[in-house]
C-alpha positions, 0 to 999 in steps of 0.5 A: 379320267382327268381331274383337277385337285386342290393343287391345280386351283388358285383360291386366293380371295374366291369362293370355293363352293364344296360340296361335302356329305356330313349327313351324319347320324344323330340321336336327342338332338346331337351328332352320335358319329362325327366321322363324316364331319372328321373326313371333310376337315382336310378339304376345308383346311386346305382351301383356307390355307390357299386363301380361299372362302368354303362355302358348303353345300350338303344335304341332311335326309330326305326331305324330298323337296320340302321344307322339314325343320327336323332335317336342317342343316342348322342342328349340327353346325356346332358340330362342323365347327367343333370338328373343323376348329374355326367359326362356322356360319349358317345361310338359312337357304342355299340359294336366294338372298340369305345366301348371298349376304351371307357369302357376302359378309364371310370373313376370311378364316371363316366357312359357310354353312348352307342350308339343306340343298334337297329343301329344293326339289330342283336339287334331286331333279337336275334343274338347270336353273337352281343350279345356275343359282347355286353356281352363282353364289362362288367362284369355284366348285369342289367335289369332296362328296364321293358317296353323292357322286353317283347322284346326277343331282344339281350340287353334284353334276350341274354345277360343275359344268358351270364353274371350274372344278376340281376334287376335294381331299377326300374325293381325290383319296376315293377316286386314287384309291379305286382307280388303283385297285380296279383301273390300273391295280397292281396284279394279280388282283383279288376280289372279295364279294360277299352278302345275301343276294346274287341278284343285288351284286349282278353288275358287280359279279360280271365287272369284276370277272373281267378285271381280277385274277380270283373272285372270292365268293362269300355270305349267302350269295356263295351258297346259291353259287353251291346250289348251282352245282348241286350241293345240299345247303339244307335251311340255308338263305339262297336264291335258286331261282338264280342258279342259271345266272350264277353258273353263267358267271362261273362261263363268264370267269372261266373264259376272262381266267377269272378263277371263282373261289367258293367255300369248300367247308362250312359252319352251319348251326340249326338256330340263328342266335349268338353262341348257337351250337354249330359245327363244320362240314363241307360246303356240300354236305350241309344237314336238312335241318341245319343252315350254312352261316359262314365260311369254314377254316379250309375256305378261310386257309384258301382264302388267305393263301389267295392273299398271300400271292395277290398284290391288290384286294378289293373286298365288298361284303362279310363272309358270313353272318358276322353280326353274330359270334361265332358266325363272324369268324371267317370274315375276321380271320380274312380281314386280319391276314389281309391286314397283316399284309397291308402293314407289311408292305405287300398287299394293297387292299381297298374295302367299302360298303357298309357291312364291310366297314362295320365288319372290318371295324369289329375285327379290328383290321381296318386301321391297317387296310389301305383305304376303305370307303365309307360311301356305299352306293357309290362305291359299289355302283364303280365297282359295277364299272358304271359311270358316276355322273359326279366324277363325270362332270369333274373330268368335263 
């Protein structure tokens, strides 16, 4: 898929319309995780770099086309501009007269702040119109919003059909990372999949089946995978009602040379609380009253053999209950093997979703993985081999 970058823009003196996701958590009136704002500041310091004015387009909740005061994009502009290090301006609309005086008025070295694009309900809506609107404001338009790519909205699809475009830093770092792990990755190819449900991950199962050489299977969804092929789980969370579905996964790998790798132990504990007593037996064998809650040391050493003779890792969902110890220790010990081989030089590993990030990060692993992503629908919509309307409208 062809895409323009920063590189390829002539920026001197124009208006780059950016469309960032600083959508970020806030708690008394502050912003309680900067990491957002942190990973568009590479974006905004090349466009000024390049002579250019950043303007940025973003959305804050859901308003739901609204006007709602709580959800302005006003309450954490000090917090771009303390991250960002140069002055920030604020529009109170982002399109209309407050807008354009104060793209009007922005001086060089300076970046525009627009307020909450979904105060406009055209915005989720498409509309041709607020589009053109927002399109009229600059003189081109950059993408550093992956996690909002697959949103067909106005400052994510319409408006790139309007103005030249191209992908922002942390757009480019997303769609480089992916393209190499799924489009044209190094082989042989693992896959990490895990979660509670089968019935969420779907589309993912059958795309990933046709594209990596091992499909290892975790968290809940592993034990319908089990019950499929009649193994006693006991109180384990499972979906029965998808073991057909499950088993034709199984065809579909066996017939793509995907091999499907499911714990051959397990952890198991009769309550589900942190310290609970547990202890590991095969992934067959689970007792009545007890429920699986993660891998097992024999899956893990699988696991991490499967790494060992892989070049390319994409890993989506823990391996188990990893919110609560001990039931976190197979993701940890996976998560930190795969570091160990990223830092060596022999493995290529992507992650994302949101369970994966925080898991990654409690193992501690996640500073040595390739690249993880942060944007979650849309990270595992590509996954899926769908078409994200945001990147779609970069490479028209």
């Amino acid at each position: 898929m062809a895409w323009k970058t920063l590189d390829d823009m002539d920026l001197t003196g124009k208006v780059v319309l950016t469309r960032v996701d600083i959508n970020v958590p806030m708690a008394d009136g502050r912003v309680t995780d900067a990491t957002r704002i942190e990973r568009i500041k590479p974006t905004v310091d090349t466009i000024l770099a390049k002579g250019g004015k950043p303007v940025l387009l973003a959305h804050f909740g859901r308003p739901k086309g609204k006007v709602v005061p709580e959800m302005s994009l006003s309450h954490i502009r000090g917090a771009v501009q303390e991250v960002l290090g140069v002055p920030v301006e604020f529009a109170e609309d982002c399109i209309g007269l407050p807008a354009k005086l104060a793209v009007g008025g922005l001086a060089e070295g300076t970046v525009l702040l627009l307020e909450n694009t979904r105060f406009h309900a055209e915005e989720t809506e498409n509309g041709a119109r607020f589009a053109a609107s927002l399109a009229a404001l600059g003189d081109v338009y950059c993408n550093d919003a992956f996690s909002a790519a697959h949103r067909a909205h106005a400052s994510t699809e319409g408006i790139a059909k309007l103005l030249p475009n191209c992908a922002g830093r942390l757009m480019q770092a997303e769609l480089e990372a992916l393209e190499g792990a799924l489009g044209n990755p190094k082989r042989p190819v693992v896959a990490v999949v895990g979660g509670a449900k089968v019935s969420t991950k779907l589309d993912l199962l059958g795309n990933l089946v046709a594209k990596v050489d091992t499909l290892v299977i975790g968290g809940g969804m592993a034990n319908t995978f089990l019950v499929a092929q009649g193994a006693q789980i006991g109180k384990s969370l499972a979906e029965p009602d998808m073991a057909e579905t499950a088993l034709e996964i199984v065809e579909k790998a066996r017939e793509e040379g995907c091999t499907i790798l499911l714990p051959a132990d397990v952890v198991v504990a009769r309550e589900f609380k942190a310290g609970a007593d547990s202890e590991t037996v095969a992934s067959d064998a689970c007792p009545e009253d007890a429920m699986i809650l993660d891998a097992g040391p024999e899956a893990v050493e699988a696991i991490k053999a499967v790494f060992a003779q892989s070049q390319t890792l994409i890993w989506n969902g823990p391996l188990g209950a990893f919110e609560i110890p001990p039931f976190d220790s197979a993701t940890n010990a996976a998560a930190l093997a795969a570091a160990e081989l990223t830092r060596d030089g022999k493995l290529v590993s992507v992650a994302g979703g949101g369970d994966t990030v925080a898991a990654l990060n409690t193992s501690g692993a996640a500073g040595d993985f390739s690249y993880i992503s942060t944007a979650g629908g849309a990270f595992l919509e590509w996954m899926e081999g769908k078409t994200l309307p945001g990147v779609a409208a970069l490479a028209d």
